[in-house]
N, C-alpha and C positions, 0 to 999 in steps of 0.2 A: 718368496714367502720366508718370513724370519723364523727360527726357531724360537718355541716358548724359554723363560730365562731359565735356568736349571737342566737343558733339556741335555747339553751334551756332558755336563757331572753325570747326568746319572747314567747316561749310554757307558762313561768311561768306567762308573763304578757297578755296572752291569756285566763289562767287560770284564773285571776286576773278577769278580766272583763266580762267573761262567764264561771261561774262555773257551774263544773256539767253539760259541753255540749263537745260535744266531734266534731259536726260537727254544721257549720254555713251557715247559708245563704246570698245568694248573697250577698241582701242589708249590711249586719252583716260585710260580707267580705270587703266589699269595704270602709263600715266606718271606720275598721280597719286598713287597708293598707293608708286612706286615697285619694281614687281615687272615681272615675267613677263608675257605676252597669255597665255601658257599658264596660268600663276595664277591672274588674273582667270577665264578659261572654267572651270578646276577650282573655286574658289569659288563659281560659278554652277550646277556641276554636283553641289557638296554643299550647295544652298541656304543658302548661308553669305553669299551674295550676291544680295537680286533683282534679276531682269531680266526683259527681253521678248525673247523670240524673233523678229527681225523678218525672218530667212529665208523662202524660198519652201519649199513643201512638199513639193519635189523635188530642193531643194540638198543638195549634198553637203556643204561647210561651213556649219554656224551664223553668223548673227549676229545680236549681241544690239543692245540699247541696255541702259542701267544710269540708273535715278535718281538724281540728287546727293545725295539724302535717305539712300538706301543706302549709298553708296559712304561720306558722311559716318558714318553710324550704325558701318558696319566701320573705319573709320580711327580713331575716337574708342575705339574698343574695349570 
């Protein structure tokens, strides 16, 4: 399978600005793409986005982490 075109600029420029992280958080995510925290959770919520759940299983708020693989694969379009 090929990668989408732009897919590994933005791995590289992901790289760039969180090195040494392999997975981001929300807020992290959303700075990156440039959008919403709200965004980022609704693209999560329409699996447009993977993530991990890393909430307790009695939290009232979700939190995720996100992979720079994803986050890149959605930015490259």
């Amino acid at each position: 399978m090929r990668d989408k075109q732009g897919y590994r600029e933005q791995i590289e420029r992901l790289a760039e600005i969180y090195p040494n992280k392999v997975m981001l958080t929300v807020p992290e995510t959303a700075s990156v793409l440039g959008v919403d925290k709200r965004t980022v959770v609704s693209l999560i919520a329409k699996k447009k986005l993977a993530a991990t759940d890393i909430s307790s299983s009695n939290a009232k708020n979700k939190r995720y982490i996100i992979p720079i693989t994803a986050i890149a694969r959605l930015a490259a379009g």
